[in-house]
N, C-alpha and C positions, 0 to 999 in steps of 0.2 A: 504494500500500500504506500501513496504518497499521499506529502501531507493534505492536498486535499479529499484524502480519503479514496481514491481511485484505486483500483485492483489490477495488478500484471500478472500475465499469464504467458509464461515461454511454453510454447506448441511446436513441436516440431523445432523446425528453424525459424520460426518468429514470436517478436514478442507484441503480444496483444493488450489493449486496456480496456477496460471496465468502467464503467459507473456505476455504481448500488444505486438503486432507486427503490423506495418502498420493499429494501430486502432483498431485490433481486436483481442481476444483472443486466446492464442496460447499455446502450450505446458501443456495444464491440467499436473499438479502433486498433488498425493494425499499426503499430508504431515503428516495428524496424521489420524487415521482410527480406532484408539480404546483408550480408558480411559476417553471418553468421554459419560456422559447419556446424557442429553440436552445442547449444551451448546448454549449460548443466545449473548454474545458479545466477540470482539477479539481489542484488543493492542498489538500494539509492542515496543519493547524498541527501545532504543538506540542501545545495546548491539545483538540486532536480536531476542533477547527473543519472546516468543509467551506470551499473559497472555491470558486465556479464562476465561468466568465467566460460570460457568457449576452448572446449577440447580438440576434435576435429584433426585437421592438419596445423594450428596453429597451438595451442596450449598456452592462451594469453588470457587476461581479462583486458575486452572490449570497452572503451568508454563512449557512451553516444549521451547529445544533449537530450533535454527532455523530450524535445520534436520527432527524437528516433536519427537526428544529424551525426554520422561518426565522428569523431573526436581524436581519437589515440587507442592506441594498443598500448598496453603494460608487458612486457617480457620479449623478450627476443622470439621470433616464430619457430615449432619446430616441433615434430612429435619425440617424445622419451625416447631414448635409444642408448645402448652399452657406449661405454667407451669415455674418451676425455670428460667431465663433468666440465657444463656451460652455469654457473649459476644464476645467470640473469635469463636464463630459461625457466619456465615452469612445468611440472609434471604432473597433468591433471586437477588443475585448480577447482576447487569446490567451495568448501566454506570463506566469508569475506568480511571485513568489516573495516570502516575507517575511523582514525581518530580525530579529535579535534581539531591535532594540526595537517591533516590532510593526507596521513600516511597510509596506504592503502596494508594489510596485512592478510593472507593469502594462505588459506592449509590448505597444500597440497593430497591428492590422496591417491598414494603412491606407496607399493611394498618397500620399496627401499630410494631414495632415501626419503624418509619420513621426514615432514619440513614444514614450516610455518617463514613463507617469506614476507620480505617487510620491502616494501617500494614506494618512494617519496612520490608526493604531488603530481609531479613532473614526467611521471613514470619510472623514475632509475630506481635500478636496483639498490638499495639498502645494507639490508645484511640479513642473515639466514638461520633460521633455529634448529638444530636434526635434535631427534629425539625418536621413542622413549627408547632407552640404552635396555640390553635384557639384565633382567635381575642378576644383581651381581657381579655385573659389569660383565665382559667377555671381548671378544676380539684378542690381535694376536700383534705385536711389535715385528717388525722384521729385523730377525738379530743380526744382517748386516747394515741394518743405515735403518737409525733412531729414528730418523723422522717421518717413516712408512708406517703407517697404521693400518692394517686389514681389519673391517668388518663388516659380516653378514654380504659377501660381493663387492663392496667396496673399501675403496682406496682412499684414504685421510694423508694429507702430509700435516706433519707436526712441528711446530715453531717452539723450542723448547725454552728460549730465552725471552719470546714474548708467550708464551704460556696461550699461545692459538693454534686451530687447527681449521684447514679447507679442505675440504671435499674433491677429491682432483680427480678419480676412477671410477665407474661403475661397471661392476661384470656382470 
């Protein structure tokens, strides 16, 4: 719902609106009807923004004005795939929410890696949460070169003196 109370409806590949009238659905408007492959959840801003998180060939959240006008993409285009890890990529964006100062935050829903990305205003990438680790911690160090972390299929390098780690492999 937006603030004036109107109801969105993603069908298929478009997103439709609503008016309630006396309870019941009224006025069907189609408000965006192409630039979308799949898309899987809908937010709205403050501001009347649309945000969609659209899987497809793209794995972005879509932004259109409230008229259904495109705006920007959030993430770099691309479906999941093994190999180098792109973090300004998303994989399977689903749940969404924004904060006051305009930071869009993004969980992924994804076997590995589990992820909760965070992308500015503007669209950039942010910075990135993995989680939840298995009980007990697990994974494996590579006992030639400290800074190789193996877990669950991927590859962590580890910055032992700034006490961070990035996500650099997925198998």
């Amino acid at each position: 719902f937006d603030k004036q109370g109107r109801f969105y409806v993603l069908d298929d590949n478009v997103l439709k609106r609503y008016r309630i009238v006396d309870q019941q659905l009224e006025n069907e408007e189609v408000i965006i009807d192409r630039k979308l492959d799949d898309p899987r959840e809908i937010i709205i801003g403050d501001d009347g923004q649309l945000y969609i998180a659209d899987h497809g060939n793209s794995h972005q959240v879509k932004v259109f004005a409230a008229d259904g006008t495109f705006l920007r993409a959030i993430g770099k285009p691309g479906q999941p795939a093994c190999g180098p890890y792109d973090e300004s990529k998303m994989h399977h964006p689903m749940g969404m929410t924004l904060t006051p100062s305009g930071d869009l935050w993004v969980a992924e829903e994804d076997y590995q890696p589990k992820r909760v990305s965070v992308w500015n205003e503007d669209g950039s990438f942010q910075r990135a949460l993995y989680g939840p680790c298995e009980y007990g911690g697990g994974g494996k160090l590579d006992p030639t070169d400290k800074t190789r972390f193996y877990y669950f299929g991927m590859e962590f390098e580890l910055d032992w003196e700034q006490g961070t780690d990035r996500l650099k492999q997925i198998f």
